[in-house]
Kinemage of the C-alpha trace (Angstrom):
@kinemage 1
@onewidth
@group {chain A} dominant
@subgroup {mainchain}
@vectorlist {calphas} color= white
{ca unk a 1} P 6.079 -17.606 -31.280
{ca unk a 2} L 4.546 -21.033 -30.362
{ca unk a 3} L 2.801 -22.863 -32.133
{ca unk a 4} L 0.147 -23.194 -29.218
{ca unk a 5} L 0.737 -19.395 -28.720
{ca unk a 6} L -0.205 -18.524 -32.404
{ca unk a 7} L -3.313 -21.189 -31.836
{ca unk a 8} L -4.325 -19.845 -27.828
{ca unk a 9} L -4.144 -16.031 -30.185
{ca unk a 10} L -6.220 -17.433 -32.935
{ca unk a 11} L -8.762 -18.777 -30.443
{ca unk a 12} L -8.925 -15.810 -28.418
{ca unk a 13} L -9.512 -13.396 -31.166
{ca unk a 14} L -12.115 -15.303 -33.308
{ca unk a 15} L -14.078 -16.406 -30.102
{ca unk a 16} L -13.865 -11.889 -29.577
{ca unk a 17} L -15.238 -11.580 -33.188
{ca unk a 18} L -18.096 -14.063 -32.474
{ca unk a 19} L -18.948 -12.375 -29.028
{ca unk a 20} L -18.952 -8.932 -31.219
{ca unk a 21} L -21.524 -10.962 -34.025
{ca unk a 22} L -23.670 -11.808 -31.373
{ca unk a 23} L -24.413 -7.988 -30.649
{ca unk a 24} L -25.364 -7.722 -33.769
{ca unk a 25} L -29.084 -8.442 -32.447
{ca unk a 26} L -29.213 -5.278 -31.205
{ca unk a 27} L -31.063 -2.726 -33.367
{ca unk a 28} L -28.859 -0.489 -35.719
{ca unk a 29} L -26.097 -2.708 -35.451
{ca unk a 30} L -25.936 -4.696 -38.573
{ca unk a 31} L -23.267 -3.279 -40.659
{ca unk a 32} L -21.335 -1.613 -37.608
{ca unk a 33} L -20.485 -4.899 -35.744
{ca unk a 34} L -19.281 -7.139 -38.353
{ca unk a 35} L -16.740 -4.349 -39.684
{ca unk a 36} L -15.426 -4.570 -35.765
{ca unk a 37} L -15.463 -7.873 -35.752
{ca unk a 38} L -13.069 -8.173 -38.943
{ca unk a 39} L -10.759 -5.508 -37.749
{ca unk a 40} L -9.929 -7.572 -34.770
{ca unk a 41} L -7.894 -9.997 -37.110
{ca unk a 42} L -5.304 -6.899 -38.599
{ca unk a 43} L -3.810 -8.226 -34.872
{ca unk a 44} L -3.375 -11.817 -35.956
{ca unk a 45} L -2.508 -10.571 -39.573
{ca unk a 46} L 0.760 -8.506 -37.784
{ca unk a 47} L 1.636 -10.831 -35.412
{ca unk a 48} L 0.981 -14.270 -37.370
{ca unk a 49} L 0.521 -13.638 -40.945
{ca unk a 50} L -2.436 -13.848 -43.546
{ca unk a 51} L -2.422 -17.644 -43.440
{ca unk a 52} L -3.285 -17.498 -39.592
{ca unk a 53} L -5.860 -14.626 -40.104
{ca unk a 54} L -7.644 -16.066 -43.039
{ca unk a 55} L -7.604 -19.439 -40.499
{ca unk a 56} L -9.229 -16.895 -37.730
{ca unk a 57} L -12.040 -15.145 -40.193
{ca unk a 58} L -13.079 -18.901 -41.498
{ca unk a 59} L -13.237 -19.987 -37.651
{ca unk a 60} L -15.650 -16.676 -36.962
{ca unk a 61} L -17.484 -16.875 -40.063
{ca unk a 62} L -18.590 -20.566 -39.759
{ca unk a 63} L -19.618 -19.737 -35.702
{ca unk a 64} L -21.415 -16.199 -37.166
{ca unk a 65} L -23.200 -18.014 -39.513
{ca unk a 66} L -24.527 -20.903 -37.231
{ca unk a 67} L -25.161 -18.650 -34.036
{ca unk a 68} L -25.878 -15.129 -35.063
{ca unk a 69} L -28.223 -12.653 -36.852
{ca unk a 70} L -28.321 -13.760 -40.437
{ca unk a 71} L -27.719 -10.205 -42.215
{ca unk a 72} L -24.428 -8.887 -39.748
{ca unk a 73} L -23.427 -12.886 -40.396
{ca unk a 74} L -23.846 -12.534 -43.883
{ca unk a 75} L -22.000 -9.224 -44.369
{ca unk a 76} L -19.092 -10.696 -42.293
{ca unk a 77} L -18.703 -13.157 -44.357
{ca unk a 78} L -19.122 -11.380 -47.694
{ca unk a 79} L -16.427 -8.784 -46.925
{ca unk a 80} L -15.905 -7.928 -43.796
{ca unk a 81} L -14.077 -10.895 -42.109
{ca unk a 82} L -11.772 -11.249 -44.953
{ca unk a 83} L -11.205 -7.158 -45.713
{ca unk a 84} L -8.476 -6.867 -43.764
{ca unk a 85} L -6.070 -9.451 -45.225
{ca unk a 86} L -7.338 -8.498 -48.836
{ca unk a 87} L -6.314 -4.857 -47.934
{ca unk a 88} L -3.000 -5.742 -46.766
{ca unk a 89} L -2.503 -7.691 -50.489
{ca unk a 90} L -4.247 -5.159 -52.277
{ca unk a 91} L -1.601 -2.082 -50.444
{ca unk a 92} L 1.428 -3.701 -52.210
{ca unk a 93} L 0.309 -2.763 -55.734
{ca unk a 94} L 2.356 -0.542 -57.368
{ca unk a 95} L -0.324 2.301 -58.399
{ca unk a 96} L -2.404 4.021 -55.653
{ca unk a 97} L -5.408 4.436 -58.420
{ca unk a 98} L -5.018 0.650 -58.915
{ca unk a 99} L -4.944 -0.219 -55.284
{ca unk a 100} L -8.393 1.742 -54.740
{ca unk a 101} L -9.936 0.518 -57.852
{ca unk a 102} L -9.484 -3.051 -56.616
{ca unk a 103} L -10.763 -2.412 -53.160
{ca unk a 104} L -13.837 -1.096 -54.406
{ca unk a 105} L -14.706 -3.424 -56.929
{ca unk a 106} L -14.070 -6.114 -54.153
{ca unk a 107} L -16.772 -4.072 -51.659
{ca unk a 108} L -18.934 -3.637 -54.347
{ca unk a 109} L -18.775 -7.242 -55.854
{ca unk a 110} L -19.452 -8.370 -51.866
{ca unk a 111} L -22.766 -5.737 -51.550
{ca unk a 112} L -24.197 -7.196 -54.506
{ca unk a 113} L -23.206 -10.727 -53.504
{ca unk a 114} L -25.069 -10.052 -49.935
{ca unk a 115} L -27.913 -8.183 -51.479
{ca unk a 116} L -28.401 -11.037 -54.169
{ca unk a 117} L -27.844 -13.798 -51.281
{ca unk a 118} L -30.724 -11.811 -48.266
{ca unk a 119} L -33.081 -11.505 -51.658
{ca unk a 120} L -32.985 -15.097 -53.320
{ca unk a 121} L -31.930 -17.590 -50.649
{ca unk a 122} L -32.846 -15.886 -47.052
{ca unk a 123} L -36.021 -14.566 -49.157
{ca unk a 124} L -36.020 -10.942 -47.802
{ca unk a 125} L -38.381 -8.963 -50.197
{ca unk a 126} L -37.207 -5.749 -50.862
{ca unk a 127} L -39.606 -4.876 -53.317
{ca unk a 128} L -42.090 -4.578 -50.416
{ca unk a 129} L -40.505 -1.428 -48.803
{ca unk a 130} L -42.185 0.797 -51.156
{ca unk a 131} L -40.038 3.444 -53.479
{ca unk a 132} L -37.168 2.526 -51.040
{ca unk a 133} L -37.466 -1.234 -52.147
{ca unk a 134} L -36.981 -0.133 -55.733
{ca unk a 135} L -33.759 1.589 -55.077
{ca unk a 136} L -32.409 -0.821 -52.096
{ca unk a 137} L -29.371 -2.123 -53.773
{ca unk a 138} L -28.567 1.499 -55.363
{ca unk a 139} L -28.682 3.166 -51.928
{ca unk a 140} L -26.402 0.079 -50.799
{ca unk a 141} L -23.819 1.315 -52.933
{ca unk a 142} L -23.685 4.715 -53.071
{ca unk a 143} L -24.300 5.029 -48.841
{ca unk a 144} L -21.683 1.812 -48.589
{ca unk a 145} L -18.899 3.177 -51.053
{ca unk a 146} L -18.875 6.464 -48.875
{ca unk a 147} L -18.559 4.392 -45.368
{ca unk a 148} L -16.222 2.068 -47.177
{ca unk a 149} L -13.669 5.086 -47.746
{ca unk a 150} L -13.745 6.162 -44.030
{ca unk a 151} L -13.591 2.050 -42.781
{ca unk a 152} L -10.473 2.006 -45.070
{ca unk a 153} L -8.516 4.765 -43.618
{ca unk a 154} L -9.772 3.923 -40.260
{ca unk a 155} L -8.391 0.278 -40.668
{ca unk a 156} L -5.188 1.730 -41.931
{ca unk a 157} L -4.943 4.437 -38.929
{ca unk a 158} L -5.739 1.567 -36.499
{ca unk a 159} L -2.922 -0.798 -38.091
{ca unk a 160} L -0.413 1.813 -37.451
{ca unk a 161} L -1.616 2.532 -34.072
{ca unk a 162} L -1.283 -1.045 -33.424
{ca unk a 163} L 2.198 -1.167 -34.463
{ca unk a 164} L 3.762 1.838 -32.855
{ca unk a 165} L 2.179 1.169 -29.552
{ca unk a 166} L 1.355 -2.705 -28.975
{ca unk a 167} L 3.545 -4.678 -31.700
{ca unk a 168} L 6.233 -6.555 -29.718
């Protein structure tokens, strides 16, 4: 492929992930959007490589961060954006049990990150939700790890669908 093909791709796709980020406004749409918006670049990942996808996700995160809602932003960046190039590193381990006890010490490590990151610099009190405050980060996790299993195998599922029906 072209060089300005790869970069025309690129453009394309990133500018899709930042139109997806700016949904994010809606209500209830947080956490949904941003894990869209990063499975968007498993395209650029088959067609151009990790190099060119981590290129696209740095593109999208610095627009999401500037332009969008703050939280979705912030969980793109964290893990989202990036997820599906780490996954494709992360599936050439040689152990299974290995392979799933990196990916979710990575999603974990990211939740806290975020949750650390809304509390101390965005100033987001948690603590003022009541018994729910108490036990944000803790809910975090153990809802997260749950959706985190299903967004893997979906992400998988959607690679392979990508490259039995639209690759080349």
């Amino acid at each position: 492929m072209k060089k300005s093909r790869r970069i025309t791709l690129c453009g394309v796709l990133s500018a899709l992930a930042v139109v997806l980020m700016f949904m994010a406004y809606f209500p209830y749409m947080t956490y949904a959007l941003p894990a869209m918006a990063g499975a968007i670049f498993m395209v650029v990942l088959a067609e151009l490589g990790p190099r060119w996808a981590l290129g696209c996700y740095g593109t999208a995160a610095f627009l999401s961060l500037l332009l969008c809602e703050k939280e979705a932003a912030l969980m793109f960046v964290a893990f989202f954006g990036y997820y599906p190039v780490a996954k494709s590193s992360l599936e050439r381990l040689p152990s299974r049990a290995i392979e799933y006890l990196c990916k979710f010490l990575l999603f974990n490590a990211a939740v806290v990150a975020a949750y650390l990151v809304l509390q101390f610099v965005f100033s987001i009190p948690f603590e003022g939700l009541g018994d729910f405050g108490k036990y944000t980060l803790l809910v975090l996790l153990v809802g997260g790890n749950a959706m985190f299993f299903v967004y893997d195998l979906a992400l998988t599922r959607l690679y392979e669908l990508y490259m039995l029906r639209l690759h080349r």
